[in-house]
C-alpha positions in Angstrom: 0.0 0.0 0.0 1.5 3.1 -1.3 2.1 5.8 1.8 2.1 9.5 1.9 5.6 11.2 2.4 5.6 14.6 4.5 9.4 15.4 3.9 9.0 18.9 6.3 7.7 16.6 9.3 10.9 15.7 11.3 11.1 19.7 11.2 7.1 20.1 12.1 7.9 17.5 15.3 10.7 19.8 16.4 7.4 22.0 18.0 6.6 19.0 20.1 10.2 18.6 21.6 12.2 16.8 19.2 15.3 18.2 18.9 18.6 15.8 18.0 16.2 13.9 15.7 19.2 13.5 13.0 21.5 11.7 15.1 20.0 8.5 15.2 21.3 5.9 12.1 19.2 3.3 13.1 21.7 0.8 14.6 18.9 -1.0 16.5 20.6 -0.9 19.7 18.0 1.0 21.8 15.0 -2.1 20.4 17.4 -4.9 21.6 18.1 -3.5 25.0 14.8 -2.6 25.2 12.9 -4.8 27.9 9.6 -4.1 26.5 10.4 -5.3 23.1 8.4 -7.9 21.7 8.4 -9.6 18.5 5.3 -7.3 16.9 6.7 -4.0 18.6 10.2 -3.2 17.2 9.9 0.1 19.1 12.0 2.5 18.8 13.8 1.9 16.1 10.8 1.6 13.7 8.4 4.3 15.3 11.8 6.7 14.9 12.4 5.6 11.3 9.0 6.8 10.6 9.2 9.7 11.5 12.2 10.4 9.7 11.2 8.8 6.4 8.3 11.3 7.3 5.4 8.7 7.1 3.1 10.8 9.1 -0.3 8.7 8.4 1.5 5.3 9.3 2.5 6.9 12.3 -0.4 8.2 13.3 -1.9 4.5 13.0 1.0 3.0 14.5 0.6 1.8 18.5 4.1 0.7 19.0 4.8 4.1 20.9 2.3 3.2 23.5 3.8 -0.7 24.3 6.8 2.5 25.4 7.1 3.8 29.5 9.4 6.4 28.7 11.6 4.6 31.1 15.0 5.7 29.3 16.4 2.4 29.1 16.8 2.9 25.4 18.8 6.0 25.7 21.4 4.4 28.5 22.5 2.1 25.7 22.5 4.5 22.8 26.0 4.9 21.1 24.6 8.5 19.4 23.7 9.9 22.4 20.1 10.6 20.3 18.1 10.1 23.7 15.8 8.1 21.9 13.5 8.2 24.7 13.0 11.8 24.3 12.3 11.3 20.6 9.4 8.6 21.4 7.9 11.2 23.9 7.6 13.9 21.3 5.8 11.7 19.1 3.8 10.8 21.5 2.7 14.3 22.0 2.2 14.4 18.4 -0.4 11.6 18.8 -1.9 12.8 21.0 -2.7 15.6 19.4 -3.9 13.5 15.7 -6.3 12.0 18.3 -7.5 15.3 19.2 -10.4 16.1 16.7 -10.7 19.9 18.8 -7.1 21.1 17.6 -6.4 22.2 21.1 -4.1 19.2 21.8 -2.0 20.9 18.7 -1.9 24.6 20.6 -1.2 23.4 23.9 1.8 21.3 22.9 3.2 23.8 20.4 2.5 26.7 21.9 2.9 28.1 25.5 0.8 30.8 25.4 -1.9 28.9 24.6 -1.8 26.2 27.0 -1.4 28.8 30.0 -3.7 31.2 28.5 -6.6 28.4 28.7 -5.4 27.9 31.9 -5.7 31.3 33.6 -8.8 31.5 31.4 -10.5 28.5 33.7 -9.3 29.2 36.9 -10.3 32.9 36.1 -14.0 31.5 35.4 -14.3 29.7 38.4 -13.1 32.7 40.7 -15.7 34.8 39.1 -18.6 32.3 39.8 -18.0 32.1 43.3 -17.9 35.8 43.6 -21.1 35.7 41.7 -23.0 33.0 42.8 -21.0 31.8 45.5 -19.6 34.6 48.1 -18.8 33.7 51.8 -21.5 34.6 54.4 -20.6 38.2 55.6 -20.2 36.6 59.0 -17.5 34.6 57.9 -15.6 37.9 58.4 -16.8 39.4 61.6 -17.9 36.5 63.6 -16.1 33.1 62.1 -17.2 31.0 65.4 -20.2 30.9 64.0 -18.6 28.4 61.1 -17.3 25.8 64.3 -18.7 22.5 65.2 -19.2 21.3 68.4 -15.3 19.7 67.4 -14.1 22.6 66.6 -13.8 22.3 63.0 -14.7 23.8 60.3 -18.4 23.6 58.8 -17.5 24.1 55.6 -21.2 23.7 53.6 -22.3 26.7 55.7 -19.3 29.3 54.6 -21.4 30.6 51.7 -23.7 33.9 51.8 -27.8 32.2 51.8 -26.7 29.1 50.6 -26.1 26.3 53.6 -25.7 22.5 54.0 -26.7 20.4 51.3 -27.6 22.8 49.0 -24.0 24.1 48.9 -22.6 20.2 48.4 -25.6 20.1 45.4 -24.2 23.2 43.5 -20.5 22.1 43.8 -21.6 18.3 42.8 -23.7 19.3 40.2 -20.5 21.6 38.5 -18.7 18.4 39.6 -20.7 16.1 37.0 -20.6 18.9 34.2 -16.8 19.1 34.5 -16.7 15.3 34.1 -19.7 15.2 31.5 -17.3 17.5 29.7 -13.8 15.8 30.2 -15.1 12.6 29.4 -17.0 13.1 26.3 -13.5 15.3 25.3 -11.9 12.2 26.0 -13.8 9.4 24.5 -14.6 11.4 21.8 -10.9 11.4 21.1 -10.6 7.6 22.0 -12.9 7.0 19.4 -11.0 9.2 16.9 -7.6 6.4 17.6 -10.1 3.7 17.4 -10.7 4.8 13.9 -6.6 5.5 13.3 -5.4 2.7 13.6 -7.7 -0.2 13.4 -11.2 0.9 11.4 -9.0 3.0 8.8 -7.5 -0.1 7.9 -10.1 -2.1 5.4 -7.7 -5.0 4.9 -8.1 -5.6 8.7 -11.0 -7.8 10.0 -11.5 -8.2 13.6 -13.2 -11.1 14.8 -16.5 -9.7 16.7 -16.0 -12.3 19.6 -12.4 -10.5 20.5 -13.4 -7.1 21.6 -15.0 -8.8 24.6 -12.3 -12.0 25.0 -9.6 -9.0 25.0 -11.3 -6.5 27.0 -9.0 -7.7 30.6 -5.9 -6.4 29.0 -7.3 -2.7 28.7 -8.8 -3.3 32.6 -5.7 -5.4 33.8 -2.7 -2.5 32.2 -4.6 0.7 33.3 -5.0 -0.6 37.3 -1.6 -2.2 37.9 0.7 -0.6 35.2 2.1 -4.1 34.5 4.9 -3.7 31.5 6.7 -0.9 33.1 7.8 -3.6 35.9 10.0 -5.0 33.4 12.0 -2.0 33.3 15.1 -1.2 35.2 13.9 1.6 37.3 11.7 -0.7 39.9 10.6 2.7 41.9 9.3 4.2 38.7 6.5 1.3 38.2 5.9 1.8 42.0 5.4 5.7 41.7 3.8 5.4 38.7 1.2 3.0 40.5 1.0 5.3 43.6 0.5 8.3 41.2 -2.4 6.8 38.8 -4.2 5.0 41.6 -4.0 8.5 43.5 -5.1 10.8 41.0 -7.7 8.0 40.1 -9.4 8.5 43.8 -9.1 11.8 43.8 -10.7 12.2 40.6 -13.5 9.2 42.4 -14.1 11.1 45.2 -14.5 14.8 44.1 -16.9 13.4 41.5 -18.7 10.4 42.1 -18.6 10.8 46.3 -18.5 14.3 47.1 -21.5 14.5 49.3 -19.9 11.7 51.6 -16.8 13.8 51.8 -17.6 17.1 52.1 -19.1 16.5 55.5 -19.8 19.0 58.4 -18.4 16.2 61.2 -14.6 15.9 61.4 -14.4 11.9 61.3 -11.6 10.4 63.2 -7.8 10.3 61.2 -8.8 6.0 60.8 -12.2 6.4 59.0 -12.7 5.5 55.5 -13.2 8.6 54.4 -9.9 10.1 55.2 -8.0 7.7 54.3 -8.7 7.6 51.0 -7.8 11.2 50.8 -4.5 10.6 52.4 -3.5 8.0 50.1 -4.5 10.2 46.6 -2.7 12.9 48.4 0.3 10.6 49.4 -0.1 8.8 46.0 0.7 11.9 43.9 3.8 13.5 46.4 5.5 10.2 46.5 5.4 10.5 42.6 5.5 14.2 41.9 8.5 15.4 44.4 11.3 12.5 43.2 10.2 13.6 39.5 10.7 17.5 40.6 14.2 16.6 41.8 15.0 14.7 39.2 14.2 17.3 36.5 16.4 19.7 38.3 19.0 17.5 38.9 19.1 16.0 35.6 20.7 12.7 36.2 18.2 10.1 34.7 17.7 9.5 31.3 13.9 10.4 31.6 14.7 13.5 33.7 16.9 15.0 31.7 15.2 17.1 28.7 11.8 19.0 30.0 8.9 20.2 27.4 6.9 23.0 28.9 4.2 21.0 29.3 5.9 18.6 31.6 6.7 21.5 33.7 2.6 23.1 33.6 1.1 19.4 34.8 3.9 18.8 37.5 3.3 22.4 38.9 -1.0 21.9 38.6 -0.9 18.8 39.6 1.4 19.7 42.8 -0.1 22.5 43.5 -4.2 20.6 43.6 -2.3 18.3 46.2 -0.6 21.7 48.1 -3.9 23.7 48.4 -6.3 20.5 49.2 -3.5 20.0 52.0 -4.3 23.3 53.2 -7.9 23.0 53.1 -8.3 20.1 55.0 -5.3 21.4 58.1 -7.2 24.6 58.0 -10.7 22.9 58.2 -9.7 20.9 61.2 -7.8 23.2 63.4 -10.8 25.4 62.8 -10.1 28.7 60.6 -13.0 29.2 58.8 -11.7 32.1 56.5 -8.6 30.6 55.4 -11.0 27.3 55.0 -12.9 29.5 52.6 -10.2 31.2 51.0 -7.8 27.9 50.4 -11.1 26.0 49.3 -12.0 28.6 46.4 -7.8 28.7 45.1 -8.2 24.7 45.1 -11.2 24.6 42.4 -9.7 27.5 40.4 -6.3 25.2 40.6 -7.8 21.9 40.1 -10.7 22.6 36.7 -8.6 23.7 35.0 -6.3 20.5 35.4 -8.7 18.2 34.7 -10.1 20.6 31.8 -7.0 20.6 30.2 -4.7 17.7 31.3 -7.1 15.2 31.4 -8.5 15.0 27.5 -5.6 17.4 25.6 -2.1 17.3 28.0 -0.3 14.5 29.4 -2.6 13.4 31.6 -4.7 11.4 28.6 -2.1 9.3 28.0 -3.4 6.9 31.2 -6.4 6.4 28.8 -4.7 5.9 25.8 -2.4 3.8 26.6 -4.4 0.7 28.2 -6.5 1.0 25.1 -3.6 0.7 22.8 -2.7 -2.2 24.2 -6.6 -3.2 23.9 -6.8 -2.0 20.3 -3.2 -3.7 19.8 -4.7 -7.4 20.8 -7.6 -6.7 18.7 -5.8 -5.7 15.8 -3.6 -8.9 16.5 -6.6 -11.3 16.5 -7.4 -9.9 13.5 -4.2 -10.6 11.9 -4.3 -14.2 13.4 -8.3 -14.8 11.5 -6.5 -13.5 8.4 -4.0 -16.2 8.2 -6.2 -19.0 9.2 -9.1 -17.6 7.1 -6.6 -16.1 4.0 -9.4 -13.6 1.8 -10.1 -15.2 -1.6 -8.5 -14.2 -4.2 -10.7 -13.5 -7.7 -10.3 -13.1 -10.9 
């Protein structure tokens, strides 16, 4: 099948990060000491030569990138020096954005302004709403004991002017299940968009119906426990990488699905259910986030070592969401209802635009995409396996 040639998109990909894209000959050393490797995914080497060859529509179908961890093994080994690891990441952004049907995957990754002007823009938004809809009670200010439980903490659903208990939970759950409505459809919409990349696009490929359920595990199975980056060196990678997904995961649980069981008036004791969850998303993500700050300053591992600027906007979101939920909950329980308010509002205008924008466009997507790679990858392998025990007749 004859491909398209883009000969200017090495150059195009240098937007996305690529740099020393010409230094790598194709020796094959960083696929053979590559522990991920398997006999269908001959990764790097072949999503790299690609890219160079400038095959942008077979790479855009290709899922070999996403079998990839970033884990940097490849570019230990590599007698270049081409940081081939840092060459599969930029593709990867480039992916990610031929996923996007929006465009805004594109602006983000290429362009800073962009990505931080959306970013102001949301957390702008959601400060204005709650000075328009949602302002604390003017007692909050001259008598804040008013806002104390018999424990002493903070009642936090009763902080807002005519607008107390429940009803408060209701309005924050209710903009809770729009962001998500939102996110989501973003996000599968875009899911649907790879589906079509790199298996329906293909009319020589015929999966059998029977396999999209039989294969369905794998995409279950590789999102929860993260299994193929335990064959890489770097043990305490898989392990943060675990901590940091299944985290961010119950965060993400609790501030949409369980809200009204969590933002509660009673301060439950350190042991209950409740806070325990919220300890380990809030552990899960440091544990991750501060040996990945350090490393990017320090520049010692392979993986560390070259920062995009949109590494650098979802480590500091993403820290500080942790930082200022911290504060809201050791303010809520030693009982200072202002800075309760204050550190509650910065946390929302800190944490939508995250979700709005790392979640379906950034780097966050690529939890999703990946375990569905490896889904559409089985499927597009049982497809291949019909096709050589059922061969397509030939005709005259």
């Amino acid at each position: 099948m004859a491909q398209r040639v883009d000969p200017t998109f090495m150059k195009s990909l240098e937007k996305f990060g690529v740099k020393d894209w010409k230094d790598c000959f194709h020796c094959g050393n960083c696929t053979a000491s590559c522990p991920l490797t398997e006999e269908d995914y001959q990764f790097p080497r072949m999503v790299i030569r690609q890219a160079q060859m400038g095959l942008k529509d077979k790479l855009k179908s290709n899922l070999d990138l996403w079998m990839c961890y970033f884990c940097g093994d490849c570019t230990k080994t590599c007698p270049r020096e081409a940081n081939p690891c840092e060459i599969m990441r930029s593709i990867r952004r480039f992916q990610i954005s031929a996923y996007d049907w929006t465009g805004l995957s594109k602006k983000f990754f290429t362009s800073t302004t962009w990505e931080l002007s959306f970013i102001i823009g949301i957390g702008v938004i959601v400060l204005a709403l709650f000075a328009l809809f949602l302002p604390p009670s003017p007692e909050l200010w001259t008598n804040p004991a008013l806002f104390l439980n018999e424990q002493g903490g903070v009642m936090i659903n009763n902080m807002v002017e005519s607008i107390s208990g429940p009803q408060f939970v209701k309005i924050i759950e209710y903009g809770d299940w729009t962001m998500a409505v939102v996110v989501g459809g973003l996000l599968i919409s875009n899911i649907l968009n790879m589906f079509y990349l790199t298996l329906l696009k293909d009319k020589s490929l015929h999966i059998p119906f029977t396999a999209y359920f039989t294969e369905f595990w794998k995409l279950i199975f590789h999102f929860s426990t993260q299994d193929k980056l335990r064959k890489c060196d770097d043990k305490s990678y898989w392990v943060g990488h675990v901590l940091l997904m299944t985290g961010y995961t119950i965060m993400f649980v609790i501030i949409v699905g369980l809200l009204p069981k969590f933002q509660i008036e009673e301060i439950v004791p350190w042991y209950n259910w409740q806070r325990l969850l919220g300890y380990y998303a809030t552990i899960g993500i440091l544990v991750f986030l501060i040996p990945v700050v350090i490393g990017r300053f320090k520049k010692k591992k392979c993986k560390l070592k070259h920062s995009h600027p949109t590494d650098w906007h979802f480590i500091i979101m993403l820290g500080l969401t942790a930082i200022s939920g911290i504060l809201v909950h050791i303010f809520r329980i030693t009982g200072m209802p202002i800075a309760t308010y204050i550190s509650y509002v910065l946390h929302l205008a800190i944490l939508v635009p995250m979700i709005m924008i790392e979640v379906p466009f950034s780097k966050w997507s690529h939890l999703a995409y990946r375990p569905f790679a490896i889904y559409f990858a089985a499927l597009k392998k049982a497809g291949v396996e019909k096709e050589k025990v059922e061969p397509t007749p030939a005709f005259a």
